[in-house]
C-alpha positions in Angstrom: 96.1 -57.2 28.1 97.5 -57.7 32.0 101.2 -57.1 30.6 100.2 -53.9 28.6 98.8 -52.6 31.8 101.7 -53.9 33.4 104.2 -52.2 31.1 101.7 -48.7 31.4 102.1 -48.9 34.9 105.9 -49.1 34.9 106.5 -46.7 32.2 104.1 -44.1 34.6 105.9 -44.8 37.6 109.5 -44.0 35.4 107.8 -41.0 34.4 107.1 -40.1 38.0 110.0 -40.7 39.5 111.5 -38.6 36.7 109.3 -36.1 37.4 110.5 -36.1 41.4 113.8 -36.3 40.9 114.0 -32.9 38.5 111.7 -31.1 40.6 112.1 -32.4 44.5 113.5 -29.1 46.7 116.4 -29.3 49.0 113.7 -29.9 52.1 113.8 -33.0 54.0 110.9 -35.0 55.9 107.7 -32.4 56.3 108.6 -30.3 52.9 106.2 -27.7 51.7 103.5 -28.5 49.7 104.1 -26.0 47.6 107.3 -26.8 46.7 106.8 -31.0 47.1 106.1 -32.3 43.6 104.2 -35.8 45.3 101.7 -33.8 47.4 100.9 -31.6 44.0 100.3 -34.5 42.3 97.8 -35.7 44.8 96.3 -32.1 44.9 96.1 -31.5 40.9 95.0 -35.6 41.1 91.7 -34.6 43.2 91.2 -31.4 40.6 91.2 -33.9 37.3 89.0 -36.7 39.1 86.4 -33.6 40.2 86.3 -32.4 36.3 85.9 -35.3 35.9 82.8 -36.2 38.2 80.1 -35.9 35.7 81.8 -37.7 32.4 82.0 -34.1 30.5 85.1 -32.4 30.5 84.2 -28.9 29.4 87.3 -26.4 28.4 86.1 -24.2 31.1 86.5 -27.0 33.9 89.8 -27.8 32.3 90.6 -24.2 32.4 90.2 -24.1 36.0 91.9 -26.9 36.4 95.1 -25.8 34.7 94.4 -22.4 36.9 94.3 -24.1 39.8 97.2 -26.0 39.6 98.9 -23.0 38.8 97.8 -20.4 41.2 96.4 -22.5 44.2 99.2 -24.8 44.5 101.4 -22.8 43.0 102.7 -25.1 40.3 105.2 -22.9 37.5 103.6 -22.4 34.1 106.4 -25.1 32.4 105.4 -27.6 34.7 101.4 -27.4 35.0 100.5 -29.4 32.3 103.3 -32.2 32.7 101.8 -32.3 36.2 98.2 -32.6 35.1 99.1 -35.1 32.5 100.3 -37.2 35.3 97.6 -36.5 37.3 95.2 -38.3 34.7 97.9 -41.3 33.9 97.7 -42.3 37.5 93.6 -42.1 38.0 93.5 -43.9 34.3 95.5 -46.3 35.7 93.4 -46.4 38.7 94.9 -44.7 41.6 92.4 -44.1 44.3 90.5 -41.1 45.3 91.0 -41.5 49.3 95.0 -42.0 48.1 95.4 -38.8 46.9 93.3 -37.2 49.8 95.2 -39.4 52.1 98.6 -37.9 50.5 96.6 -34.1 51.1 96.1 -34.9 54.2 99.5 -36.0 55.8 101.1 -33.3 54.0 99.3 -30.1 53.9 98.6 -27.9 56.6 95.1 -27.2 57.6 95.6 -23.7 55.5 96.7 -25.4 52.6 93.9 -28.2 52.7 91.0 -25.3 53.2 92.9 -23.3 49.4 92.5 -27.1 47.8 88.5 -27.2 49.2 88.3 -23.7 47.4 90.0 -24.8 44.2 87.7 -27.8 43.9 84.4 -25.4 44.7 86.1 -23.5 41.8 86.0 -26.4 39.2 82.8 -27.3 40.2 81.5 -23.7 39.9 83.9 -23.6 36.5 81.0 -24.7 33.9 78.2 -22.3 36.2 76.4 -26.0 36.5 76.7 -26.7 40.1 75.8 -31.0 40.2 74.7 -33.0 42.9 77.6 -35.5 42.1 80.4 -32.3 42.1 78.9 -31.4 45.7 79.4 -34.6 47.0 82.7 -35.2 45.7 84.3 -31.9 47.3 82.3 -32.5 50.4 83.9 -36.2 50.2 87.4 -34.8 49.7 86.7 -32.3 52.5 85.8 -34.7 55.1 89.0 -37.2 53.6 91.0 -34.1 54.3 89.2 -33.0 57.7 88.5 -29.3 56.9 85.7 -28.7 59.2 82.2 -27.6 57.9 82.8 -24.2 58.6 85.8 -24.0 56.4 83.7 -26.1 53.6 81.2 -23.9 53.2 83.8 -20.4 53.6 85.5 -21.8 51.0 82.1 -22.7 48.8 81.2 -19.0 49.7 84.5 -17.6 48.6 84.7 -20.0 45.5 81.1 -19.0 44.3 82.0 -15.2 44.6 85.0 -15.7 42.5 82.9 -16.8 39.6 79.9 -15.1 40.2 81.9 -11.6 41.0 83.8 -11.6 38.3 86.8 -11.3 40.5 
């Protein structure tokens, strides 16, 4: 059982690096996490893990998900699900919560960590069942990723509108 683990483990981490390699940019050092493939990972990571958060996975949540991905971290159409996939090999595997955030943190800027706050308020908001456990995760994430509460409850606000507005 500990060497099938072993040999998922490696084969993910192939599949990573694979993943890196075709899609890393040109930048050096402090790329942008919108065009870093390891800090979307992380991003789209915390997404799966808060669809996750109450043992349902509802086609709505995974819709917003995929949307997220997509539009918030602004992750092309052919890559969104390969990313996603990954996303839900490594917390199977059992990557950390605070890793990913800890990844979010040192590489996005404060902008960029307030639009991932709004995207998780958006999965949350995705099944219009707000749960106790869903709060808690995003406020968790937010406080891993220091976005002040100010910018936690802006981006609840804004999130909340988007679903409830129709926009």
């Amino acid at each position: 059982m500990a060497d099938d683990r072993q040999s998922e483990s490696e084969a993910l981490l192939a599949e990573m690096r694979a993943f890196f390699e075709r899609h890393m940019t040109a930048a050096t050092g402090g790329s942008d996490p919108d065009s870093d493939p390891e800090a979307q990972l992380a991003a789209a990571a915390l997404a799966v893990e808060l669809c996750r958060a109450d043992f349902e996975i509802t086609g709505e949540e995974r819709r917003a998900v995929e949307r997220a991905v997509r539009e918030s971290l602004g992750v092309p159409d052919d890559r969104t699900q390969q990313l996603i996939s990954l996303a839900e090999q490594q917390l199977r595997l059992g990557m950390r919560l605070h890793e990913f955030a800890k990844l979010v943190d040192e590489r996005f800027s404060p902008d960029q960590k307030r639009r991932v706050v709004e995207l998780l308020w958006r999965i949350a908001f995705a099944d219009a069942e707000l749960k106790a456990h869903e709060e808690y995760l995003v406020r968790k994430v937010s406080d891993l990723i220091h976005v002040s509460r100010e910018d936690f409850e802006a981006a609840r606000y804004r999130a909340r509108e988007h679903f409830f507005g129709g926009s």
